[in-house]
N, CA, C and O atoms as a GROMACS GRO file, in nm:
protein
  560
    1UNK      N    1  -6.804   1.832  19.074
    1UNK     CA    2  -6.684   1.831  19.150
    1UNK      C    3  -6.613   1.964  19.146
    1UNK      O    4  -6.516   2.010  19.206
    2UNK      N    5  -6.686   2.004  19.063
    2UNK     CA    6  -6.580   2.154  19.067
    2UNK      C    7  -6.630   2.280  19.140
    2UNK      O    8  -6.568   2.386  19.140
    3UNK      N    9  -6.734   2.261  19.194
    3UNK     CA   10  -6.785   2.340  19.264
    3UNK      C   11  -6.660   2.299  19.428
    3UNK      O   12  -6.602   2.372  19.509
    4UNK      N   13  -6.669   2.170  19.410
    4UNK     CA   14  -6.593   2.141  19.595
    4UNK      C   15  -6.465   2.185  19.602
    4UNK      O   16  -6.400   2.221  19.700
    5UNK      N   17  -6.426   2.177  19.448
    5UNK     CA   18  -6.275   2.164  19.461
    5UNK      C   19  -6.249   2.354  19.492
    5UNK      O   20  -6.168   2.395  19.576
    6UNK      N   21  -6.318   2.429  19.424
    6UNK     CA   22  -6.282   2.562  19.460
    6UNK      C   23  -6.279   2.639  19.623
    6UNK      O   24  -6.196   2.717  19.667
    7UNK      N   25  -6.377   2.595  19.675
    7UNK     CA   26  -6.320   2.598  19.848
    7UNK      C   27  -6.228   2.544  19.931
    7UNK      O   28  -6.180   2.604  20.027
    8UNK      N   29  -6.190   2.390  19.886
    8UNK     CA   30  -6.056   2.323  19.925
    8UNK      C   31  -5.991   2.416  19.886
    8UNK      O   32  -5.950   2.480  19.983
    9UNK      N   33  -5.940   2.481  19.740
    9UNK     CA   34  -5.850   2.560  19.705
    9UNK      C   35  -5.837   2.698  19.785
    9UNK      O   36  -5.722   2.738  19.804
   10UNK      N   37  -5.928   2.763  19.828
   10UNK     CA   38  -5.939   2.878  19.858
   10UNK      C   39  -5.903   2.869  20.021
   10UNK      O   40  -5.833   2.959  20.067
   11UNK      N   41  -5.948   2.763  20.111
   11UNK     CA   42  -5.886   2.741  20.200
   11UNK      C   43  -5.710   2.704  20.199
   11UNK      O   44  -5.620   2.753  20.268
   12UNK      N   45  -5.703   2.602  20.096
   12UNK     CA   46  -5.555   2.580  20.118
   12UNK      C   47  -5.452   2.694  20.117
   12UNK      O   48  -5.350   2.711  20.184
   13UNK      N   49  -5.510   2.768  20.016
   13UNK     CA   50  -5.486   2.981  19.969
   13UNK      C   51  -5.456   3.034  20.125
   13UNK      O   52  -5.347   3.071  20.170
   14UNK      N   53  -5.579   3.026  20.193
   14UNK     CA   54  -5.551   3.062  20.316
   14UNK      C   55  -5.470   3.013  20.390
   14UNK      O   56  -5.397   3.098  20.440
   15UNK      N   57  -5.450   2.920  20.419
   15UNK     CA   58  -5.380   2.823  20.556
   15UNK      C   59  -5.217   2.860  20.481
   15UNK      O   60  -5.139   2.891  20.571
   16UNK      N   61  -5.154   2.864  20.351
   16UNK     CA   62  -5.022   2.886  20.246
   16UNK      C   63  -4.993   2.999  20.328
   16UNK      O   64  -4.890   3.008  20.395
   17UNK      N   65  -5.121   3.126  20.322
   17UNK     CA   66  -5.065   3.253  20.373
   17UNK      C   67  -5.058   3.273  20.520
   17UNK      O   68  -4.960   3.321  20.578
   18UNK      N   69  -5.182   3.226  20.584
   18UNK     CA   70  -5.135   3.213  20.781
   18UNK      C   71  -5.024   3.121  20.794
   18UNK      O   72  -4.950   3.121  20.893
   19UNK      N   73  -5.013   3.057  20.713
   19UNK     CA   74  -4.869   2.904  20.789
   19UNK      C   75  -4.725   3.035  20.802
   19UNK      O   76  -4.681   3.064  20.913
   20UNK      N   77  -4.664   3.105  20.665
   20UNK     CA   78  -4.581   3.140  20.737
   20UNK      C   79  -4.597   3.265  20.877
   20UNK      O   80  -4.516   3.246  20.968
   21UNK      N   81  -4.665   3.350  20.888
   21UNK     CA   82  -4.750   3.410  20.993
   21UNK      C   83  -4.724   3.375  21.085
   21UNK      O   84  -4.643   3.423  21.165
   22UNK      N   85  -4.808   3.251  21.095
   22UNK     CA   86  -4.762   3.170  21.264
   22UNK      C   87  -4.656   3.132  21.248
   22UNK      O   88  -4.617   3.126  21.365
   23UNK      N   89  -4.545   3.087  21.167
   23UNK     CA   90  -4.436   3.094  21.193
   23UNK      C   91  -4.324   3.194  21.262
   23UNK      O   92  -4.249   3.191  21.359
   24UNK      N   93  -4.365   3.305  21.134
   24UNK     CA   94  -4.279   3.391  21.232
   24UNK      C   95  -4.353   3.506  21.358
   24UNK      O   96  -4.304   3.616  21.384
   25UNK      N   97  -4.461   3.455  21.414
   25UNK     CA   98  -4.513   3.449  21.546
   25UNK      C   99  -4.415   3.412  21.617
   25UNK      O  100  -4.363   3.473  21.709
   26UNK      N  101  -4.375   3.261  21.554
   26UNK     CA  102  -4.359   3.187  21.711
   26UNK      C  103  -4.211   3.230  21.724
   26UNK      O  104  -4.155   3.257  21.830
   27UNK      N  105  -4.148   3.232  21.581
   27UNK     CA  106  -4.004   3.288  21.616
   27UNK      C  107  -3.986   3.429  21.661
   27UNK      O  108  -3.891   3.451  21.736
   28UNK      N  109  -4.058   3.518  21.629
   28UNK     CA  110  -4.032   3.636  21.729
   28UNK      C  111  -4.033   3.591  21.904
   28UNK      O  112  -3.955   3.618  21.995
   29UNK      N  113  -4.112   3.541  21.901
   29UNK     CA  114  -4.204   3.500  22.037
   29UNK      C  115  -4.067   3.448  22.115
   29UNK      O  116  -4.029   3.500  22.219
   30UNK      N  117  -3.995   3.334  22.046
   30UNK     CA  118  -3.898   3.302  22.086
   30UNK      C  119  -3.735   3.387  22.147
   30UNK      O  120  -3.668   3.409  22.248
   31UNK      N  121  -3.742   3.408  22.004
   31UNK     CA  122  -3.653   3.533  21.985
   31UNK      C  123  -3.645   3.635  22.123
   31UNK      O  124  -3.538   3.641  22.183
   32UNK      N  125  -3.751   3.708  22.166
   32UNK     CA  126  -3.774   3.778  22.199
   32UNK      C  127  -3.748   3.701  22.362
   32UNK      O  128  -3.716   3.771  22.458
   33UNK      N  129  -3.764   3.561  22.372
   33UNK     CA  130  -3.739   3.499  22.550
   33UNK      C  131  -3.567   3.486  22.532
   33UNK      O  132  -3.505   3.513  22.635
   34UNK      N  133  -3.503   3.455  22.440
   34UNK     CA  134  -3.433   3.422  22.408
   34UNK      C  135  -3.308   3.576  22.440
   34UNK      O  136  -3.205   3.595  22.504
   35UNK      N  137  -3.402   3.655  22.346
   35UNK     CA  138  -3.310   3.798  22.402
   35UNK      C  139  -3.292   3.858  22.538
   35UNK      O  140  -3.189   3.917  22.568
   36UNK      N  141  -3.437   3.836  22.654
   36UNK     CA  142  -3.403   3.875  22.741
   36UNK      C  143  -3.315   3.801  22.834
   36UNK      O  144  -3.262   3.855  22.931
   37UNK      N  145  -3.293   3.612  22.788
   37UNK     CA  146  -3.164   3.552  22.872
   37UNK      C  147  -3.018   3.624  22.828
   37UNK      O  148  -2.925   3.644  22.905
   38UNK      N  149  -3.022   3.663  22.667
   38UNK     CA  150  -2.883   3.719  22.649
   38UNK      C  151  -2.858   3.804  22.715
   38UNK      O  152  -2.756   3.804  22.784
   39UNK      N  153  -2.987   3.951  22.713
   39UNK     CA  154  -2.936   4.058  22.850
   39UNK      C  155  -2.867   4.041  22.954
   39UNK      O  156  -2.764   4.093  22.996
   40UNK      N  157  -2.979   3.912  23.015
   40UNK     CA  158  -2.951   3.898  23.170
   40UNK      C  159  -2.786   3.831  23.182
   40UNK      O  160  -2.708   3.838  23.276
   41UNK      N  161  -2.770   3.769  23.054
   41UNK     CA  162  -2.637   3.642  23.078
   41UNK      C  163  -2.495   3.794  23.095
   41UNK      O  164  -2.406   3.825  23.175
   42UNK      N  165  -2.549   3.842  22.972
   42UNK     CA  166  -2.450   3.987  22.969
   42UNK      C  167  -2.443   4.067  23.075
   42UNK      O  168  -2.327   4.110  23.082
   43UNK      N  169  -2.508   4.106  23.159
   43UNK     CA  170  -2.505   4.175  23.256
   43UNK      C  171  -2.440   4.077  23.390
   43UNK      O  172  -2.358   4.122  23.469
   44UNK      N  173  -2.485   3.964  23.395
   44UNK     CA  174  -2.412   3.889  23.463
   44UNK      C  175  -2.264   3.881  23.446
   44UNK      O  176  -2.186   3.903  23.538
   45UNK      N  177  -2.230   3.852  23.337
   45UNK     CA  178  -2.029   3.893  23.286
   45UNK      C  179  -2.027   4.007  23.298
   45UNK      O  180  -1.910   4.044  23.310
   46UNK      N  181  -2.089   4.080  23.301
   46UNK     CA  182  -2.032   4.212  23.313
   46UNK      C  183  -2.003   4.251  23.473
   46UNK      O  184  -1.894   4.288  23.519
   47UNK      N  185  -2.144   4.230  23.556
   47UNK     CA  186  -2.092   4.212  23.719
   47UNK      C  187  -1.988   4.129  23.728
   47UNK      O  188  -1.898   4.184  23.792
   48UNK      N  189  -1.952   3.987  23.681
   48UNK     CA  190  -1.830   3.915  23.710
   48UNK      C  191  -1.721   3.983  23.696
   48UNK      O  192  -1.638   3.997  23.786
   49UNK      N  193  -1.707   4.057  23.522
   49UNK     CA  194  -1.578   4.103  23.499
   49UNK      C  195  -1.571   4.214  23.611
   49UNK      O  196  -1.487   4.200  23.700
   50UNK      N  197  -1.632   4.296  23.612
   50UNK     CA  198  -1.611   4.404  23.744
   50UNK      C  199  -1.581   4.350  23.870
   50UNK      O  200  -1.473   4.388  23.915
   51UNK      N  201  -1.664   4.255  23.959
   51UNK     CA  202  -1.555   4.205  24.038
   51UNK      C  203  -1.458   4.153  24.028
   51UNK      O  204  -1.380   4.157  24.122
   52UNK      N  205  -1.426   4.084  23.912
   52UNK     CA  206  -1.284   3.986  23.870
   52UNK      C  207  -1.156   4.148  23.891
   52UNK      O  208  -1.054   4.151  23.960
   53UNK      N  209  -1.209   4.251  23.810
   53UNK     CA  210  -1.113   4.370  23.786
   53UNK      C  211  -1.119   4.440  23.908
   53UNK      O  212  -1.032   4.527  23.907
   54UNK      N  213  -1.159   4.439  23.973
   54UNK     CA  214  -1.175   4.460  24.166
   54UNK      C  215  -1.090   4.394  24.259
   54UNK      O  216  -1.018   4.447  24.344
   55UNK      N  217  -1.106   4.274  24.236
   55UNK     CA  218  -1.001   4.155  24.303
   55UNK      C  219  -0.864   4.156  24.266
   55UNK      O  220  -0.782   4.125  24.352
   56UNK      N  221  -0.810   4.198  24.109
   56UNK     CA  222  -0.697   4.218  24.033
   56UNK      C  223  -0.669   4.368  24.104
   56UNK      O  224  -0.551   4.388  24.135
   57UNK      N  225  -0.726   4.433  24.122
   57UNK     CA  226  -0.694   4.568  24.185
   57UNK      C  227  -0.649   4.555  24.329
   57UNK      O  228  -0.539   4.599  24.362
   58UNK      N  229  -0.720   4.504  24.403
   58UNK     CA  230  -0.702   4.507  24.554
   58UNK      C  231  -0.572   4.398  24.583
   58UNK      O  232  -0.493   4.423  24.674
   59UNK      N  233  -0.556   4.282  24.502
   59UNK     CA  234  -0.422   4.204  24.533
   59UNK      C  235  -0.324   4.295  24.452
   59UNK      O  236  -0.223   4.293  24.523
   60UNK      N  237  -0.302   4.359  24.364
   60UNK     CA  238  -0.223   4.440  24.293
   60UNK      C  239  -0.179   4.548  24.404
   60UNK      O  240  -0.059   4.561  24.430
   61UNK      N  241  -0.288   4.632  24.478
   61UNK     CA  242  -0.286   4.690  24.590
   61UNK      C  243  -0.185   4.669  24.706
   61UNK      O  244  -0.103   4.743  24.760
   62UNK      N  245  -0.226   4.527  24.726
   62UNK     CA  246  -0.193   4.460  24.883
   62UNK      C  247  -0.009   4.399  24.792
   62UNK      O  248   0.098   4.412  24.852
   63UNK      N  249  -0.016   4.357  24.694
   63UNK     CA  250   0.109   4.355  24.652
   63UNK      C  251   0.238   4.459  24.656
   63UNK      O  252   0.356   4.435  24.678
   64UNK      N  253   0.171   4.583  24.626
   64UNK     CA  254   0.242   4.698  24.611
   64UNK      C  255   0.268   4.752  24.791
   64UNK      O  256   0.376   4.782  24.843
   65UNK      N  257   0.153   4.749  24.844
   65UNK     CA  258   0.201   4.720  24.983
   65UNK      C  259   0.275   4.633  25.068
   65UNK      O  260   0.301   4.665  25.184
   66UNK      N  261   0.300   4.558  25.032
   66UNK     CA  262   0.377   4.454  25.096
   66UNK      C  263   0.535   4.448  24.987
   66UNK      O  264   0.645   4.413  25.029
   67UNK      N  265   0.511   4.481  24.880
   67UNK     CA  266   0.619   4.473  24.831
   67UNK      C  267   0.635   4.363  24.786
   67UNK      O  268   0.753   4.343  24.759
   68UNK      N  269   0.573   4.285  24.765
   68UNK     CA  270   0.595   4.136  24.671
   68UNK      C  271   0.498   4.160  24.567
   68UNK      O  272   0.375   4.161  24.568
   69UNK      N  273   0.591   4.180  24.469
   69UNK     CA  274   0.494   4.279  24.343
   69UNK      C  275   0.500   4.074  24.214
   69UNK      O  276   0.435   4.066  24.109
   70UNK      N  277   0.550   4.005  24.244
   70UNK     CA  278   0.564   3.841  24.195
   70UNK      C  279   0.446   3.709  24.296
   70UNK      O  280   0.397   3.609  24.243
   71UNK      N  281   0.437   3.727  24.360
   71UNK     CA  282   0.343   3.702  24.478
   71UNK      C  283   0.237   3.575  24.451
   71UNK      O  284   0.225   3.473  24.518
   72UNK      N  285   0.146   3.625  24.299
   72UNK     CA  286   0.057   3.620  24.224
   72UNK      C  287   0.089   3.509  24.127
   72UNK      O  288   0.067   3.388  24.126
   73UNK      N  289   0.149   3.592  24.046
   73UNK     CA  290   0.209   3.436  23.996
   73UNK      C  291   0.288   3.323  24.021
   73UNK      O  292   0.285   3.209  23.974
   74UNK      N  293   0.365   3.383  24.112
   74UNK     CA  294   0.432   3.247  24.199
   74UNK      C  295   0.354   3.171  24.248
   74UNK      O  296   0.412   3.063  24.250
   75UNK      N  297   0.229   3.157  24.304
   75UNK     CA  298   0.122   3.084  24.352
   75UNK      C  299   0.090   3.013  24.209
   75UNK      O  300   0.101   2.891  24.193
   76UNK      N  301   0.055   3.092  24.120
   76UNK     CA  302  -0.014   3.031  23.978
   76UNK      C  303   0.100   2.937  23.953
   76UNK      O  304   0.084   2.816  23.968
   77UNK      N  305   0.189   2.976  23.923
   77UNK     CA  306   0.319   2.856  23.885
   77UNK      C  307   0.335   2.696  23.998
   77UNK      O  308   0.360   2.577  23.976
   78UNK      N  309   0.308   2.773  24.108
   78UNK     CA  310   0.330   2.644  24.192
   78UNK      C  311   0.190   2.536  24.195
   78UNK      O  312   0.192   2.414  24.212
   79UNK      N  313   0.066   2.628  24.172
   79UNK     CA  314  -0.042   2.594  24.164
   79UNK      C  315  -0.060   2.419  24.042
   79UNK      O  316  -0.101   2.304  24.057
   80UNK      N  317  -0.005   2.493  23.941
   80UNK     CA  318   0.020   2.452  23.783
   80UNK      C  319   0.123   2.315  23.780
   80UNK      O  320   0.108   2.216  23.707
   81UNK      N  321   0.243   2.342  23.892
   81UNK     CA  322   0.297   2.229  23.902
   81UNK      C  323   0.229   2.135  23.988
   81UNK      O  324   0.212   2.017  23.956
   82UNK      N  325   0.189   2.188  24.101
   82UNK     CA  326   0.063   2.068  24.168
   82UNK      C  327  -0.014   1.948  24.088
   82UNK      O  328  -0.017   1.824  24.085
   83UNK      N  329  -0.071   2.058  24.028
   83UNK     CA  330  -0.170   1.999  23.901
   83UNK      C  331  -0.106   1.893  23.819
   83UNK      O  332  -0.156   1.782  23.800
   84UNK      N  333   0.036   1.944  23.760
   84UNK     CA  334   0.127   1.866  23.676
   84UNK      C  335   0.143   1.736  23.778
   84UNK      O  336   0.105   1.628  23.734
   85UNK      N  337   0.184   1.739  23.881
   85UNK     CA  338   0.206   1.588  23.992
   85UNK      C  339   0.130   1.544  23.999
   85UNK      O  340   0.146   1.426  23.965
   86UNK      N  341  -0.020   1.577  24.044
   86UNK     CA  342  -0.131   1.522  24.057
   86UNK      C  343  -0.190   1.442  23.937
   86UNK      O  344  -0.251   1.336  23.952
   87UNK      N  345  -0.169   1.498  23.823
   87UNK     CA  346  -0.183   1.425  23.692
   87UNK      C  347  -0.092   1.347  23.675
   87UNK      O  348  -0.118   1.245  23.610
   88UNK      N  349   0.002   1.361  23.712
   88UNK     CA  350   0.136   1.219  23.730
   88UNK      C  351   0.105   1.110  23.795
   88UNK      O  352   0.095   1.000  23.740
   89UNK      N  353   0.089   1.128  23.898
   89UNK     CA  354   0.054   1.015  24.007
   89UNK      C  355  -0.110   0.934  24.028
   89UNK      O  356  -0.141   0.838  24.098
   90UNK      N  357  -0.176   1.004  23.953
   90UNK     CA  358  -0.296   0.923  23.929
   90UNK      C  359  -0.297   0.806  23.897
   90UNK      O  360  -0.376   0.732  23.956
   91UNK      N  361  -0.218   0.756  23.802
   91UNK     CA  362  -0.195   0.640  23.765
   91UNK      C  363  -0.109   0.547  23.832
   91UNK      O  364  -0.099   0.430  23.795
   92UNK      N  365  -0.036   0.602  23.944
   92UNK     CA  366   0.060   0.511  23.964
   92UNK      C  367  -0.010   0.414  24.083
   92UNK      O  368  -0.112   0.447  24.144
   93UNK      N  369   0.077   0.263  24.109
   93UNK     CA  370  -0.005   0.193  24.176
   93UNK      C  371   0.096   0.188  24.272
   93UNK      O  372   0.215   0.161  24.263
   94UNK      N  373   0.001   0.230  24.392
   94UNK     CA  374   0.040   0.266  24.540
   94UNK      C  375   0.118   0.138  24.584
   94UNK      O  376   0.214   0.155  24.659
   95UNK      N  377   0.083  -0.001  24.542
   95UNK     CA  378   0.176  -0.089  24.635
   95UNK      C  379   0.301  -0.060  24.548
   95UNK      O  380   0.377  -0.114  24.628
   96UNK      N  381   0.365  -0.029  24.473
   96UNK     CA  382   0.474   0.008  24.423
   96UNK      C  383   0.558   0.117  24.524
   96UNK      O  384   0.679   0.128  24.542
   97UNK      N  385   0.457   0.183  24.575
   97UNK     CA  386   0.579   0.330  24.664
   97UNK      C  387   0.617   0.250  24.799
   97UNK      O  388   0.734   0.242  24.835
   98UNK      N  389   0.506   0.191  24.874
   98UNK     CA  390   0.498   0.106  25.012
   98UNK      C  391   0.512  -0.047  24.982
   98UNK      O  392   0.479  -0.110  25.082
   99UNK      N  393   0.544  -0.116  24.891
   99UNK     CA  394   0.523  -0.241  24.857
   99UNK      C  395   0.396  -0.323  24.920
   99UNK      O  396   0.306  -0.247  24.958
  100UNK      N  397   0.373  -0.453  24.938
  100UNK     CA  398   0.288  -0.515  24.962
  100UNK      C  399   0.302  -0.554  25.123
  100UNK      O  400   0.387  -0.634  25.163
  101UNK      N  401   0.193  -0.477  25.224
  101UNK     CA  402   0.202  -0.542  25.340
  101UNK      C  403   0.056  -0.681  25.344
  101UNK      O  404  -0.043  -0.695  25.272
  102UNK      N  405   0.095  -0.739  25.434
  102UNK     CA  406   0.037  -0.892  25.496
  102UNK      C  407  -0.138  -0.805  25.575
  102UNK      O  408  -0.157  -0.716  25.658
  103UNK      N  409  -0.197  -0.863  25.520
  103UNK     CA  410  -0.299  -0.807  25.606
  103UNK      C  411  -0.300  -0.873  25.738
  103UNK      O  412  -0.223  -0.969  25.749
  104UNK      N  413  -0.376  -0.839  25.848
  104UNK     CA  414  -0.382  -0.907  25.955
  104UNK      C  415  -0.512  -1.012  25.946
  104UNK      O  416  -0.604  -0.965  25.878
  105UNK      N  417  -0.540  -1.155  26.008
  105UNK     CA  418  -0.630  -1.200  26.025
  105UNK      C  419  -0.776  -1.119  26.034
  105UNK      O  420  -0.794  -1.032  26.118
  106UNK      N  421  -0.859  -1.153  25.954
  106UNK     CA  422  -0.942  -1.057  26.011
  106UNK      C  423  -1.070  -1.181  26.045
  106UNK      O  424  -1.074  -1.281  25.973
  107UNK      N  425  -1.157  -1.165  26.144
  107UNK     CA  426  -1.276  -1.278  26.172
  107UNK      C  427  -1.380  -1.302  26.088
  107UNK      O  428  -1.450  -1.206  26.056
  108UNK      N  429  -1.403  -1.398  26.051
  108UNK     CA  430  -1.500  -1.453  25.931
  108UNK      C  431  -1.628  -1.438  26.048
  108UNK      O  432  -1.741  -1.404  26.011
  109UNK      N  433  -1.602  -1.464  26.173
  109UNK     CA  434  -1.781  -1.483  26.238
  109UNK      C  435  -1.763  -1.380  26.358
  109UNK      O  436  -1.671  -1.338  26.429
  110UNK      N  437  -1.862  -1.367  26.347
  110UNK     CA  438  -1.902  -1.312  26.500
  110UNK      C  439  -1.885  -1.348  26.626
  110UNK      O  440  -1.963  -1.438  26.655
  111UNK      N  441  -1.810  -1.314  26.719
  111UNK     CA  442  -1.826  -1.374  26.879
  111UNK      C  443  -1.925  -1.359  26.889
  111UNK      O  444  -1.999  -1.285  26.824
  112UNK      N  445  -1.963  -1.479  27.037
  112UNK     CA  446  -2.098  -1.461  27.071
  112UNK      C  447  -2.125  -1.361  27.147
  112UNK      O  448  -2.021  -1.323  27.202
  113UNK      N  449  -2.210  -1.304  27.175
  113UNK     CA  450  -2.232  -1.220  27.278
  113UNK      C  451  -2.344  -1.246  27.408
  113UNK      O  452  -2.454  -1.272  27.360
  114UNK      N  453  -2.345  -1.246  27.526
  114UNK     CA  454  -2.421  -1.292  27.624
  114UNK      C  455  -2.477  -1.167  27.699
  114UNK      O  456  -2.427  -1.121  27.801
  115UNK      N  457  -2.606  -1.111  27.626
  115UNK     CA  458  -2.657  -1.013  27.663
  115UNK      C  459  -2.777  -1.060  27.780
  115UNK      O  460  -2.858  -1.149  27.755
  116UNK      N  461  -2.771  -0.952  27.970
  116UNK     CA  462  -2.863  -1.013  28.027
  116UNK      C  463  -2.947  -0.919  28.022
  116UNK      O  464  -2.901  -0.818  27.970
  117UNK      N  465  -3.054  -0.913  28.056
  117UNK     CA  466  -3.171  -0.839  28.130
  117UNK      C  467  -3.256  -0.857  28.250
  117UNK      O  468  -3.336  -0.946  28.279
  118UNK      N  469  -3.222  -0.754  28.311
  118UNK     CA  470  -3.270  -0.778  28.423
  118UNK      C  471  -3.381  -0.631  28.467
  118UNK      O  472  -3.366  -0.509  28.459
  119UNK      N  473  -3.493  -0.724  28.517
  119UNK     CA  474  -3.563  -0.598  28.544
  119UNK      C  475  -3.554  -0.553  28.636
  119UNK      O  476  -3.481  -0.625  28.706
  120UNK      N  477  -3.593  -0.451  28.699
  120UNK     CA  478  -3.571  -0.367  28.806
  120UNK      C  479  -3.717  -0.301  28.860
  120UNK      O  480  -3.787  -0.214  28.809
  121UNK      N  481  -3.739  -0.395  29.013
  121UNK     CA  482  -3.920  -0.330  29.000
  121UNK      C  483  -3.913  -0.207  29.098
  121UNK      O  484  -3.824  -0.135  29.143
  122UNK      N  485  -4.044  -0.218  29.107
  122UNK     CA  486  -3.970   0.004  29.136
  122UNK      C  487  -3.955   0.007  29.249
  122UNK      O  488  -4.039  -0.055  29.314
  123UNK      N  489  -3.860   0.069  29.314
  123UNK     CA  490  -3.804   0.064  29.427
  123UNK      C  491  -3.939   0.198  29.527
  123UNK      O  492  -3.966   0.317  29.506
  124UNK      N  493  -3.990   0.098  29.632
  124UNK     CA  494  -4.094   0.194  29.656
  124UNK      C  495  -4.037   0.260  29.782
  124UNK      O  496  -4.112   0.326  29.852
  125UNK      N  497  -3.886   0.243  29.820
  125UNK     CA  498  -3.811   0.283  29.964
  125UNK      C  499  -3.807   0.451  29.931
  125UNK      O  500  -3.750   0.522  30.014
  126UNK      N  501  -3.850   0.497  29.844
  126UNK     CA  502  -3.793   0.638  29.819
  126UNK      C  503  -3.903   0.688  29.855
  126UNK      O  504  -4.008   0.623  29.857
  127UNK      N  505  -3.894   0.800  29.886
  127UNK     CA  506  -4.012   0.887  29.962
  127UNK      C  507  -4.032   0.977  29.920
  127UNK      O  508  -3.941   0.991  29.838
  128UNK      N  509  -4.113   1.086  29.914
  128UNK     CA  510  -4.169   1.215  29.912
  128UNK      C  511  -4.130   1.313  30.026
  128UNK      O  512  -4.110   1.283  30.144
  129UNK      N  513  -4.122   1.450  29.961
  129UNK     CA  514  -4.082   1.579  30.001
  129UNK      C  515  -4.156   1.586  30.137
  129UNK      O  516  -4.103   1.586  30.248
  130UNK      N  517  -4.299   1.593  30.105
  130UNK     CA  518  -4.385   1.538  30.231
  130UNK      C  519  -4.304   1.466  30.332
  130UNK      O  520  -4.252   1.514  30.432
  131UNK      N  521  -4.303   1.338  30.287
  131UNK     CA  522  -4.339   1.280  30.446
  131UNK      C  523  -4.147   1.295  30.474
  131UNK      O  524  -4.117   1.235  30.578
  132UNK      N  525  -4.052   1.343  30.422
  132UNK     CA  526  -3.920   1.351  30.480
  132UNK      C  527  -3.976   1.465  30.599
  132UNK      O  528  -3.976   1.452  30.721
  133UNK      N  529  -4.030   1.597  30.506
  133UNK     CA  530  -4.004   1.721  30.609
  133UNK      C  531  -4.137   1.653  30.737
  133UNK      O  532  -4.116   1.711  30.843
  134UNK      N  533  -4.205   1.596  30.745
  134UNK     CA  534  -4.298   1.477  30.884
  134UNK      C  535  -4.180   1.427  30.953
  134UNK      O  536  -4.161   1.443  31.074
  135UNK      N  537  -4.090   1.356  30.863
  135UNK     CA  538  -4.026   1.261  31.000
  135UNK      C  539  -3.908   1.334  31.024
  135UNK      O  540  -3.830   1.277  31.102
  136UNK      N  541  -3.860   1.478  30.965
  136UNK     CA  542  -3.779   1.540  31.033
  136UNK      C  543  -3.870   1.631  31.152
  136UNK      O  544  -3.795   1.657  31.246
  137UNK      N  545  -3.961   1.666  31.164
  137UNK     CA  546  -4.073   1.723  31.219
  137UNK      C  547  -4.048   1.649  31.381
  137UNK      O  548  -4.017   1.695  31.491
  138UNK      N  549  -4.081   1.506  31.326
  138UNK     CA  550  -4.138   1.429  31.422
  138UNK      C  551  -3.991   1.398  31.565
  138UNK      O  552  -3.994   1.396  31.688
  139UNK      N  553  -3.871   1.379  31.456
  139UNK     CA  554  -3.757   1.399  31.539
  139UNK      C  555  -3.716   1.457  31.604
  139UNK      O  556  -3.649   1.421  31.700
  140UNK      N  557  -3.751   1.602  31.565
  140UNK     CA  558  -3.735   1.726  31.666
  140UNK      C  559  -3.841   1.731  31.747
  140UNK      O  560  -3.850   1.819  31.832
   0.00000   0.00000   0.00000
């Protein structure tokens, strides 16, 4: 038995030293997909913040031109109270503002309806280009 047991051992030796190996394989591996979403996410905020600081520029701009240098936040404030009502009134129950109206009858069935059909066979009195310009022909 001791002959078997020394290759089990010498393998297990091995697989102790590749196990962490492929470990940190796979975490670089990761790492490394992982870093190029952070780039891309960063560069993305970074185009945002630059247009965000673009947009703050050009209404800052159009403010200073017009002379309503408050403009901006007066919208945000009124914006904010919207919000504040709208969160108010969610809850409230509408037959309370209009009270309770009567609905009207409404019909449990269907009228009948008396649909006809009628066919129509083909009317063969209509003529052709032909024989009109013949019997104007023939008239003259």
């Amino acid at each position: 038995m001791g002959s078997l047991a020394r290759p089990a051992d010498v393998r297990a030796t091995r697989v102790e030293m590749d196990i962490p190996k492929l470990i940190d394989q796979a975490i670089q591996e990761h790492l490394a997909h992982l870093t190029k979403l952070v780039v891309k996410c960063e560069w993305d905020i970074e185009s945002h913040t630059l247009r965000l600081d673009d947009l703050s520029t050009r209404i800052e701009a159009q403010e200073k031109a017009k002379g309503s240098f408050g403009a901006l936040e007066t919208m945000r404030a009124e914006i904010a109270a919207l919000r504040a009502e709208v969160v108010q009134l969610q809850p409230t129950d509408i037959s309370m503002l209009w009270g309770k109206f009567p609905l009207p009858d409404v019909l449990v069935y269907e009228p009948e309806v008396d649909v006809h059909n009628e066919i129509v066979a083909e009317d063969k009195s209509e003529r052709t280009e032909e024989e009109l310009v013949e019997e104007t022909l023939t008239e003259l």
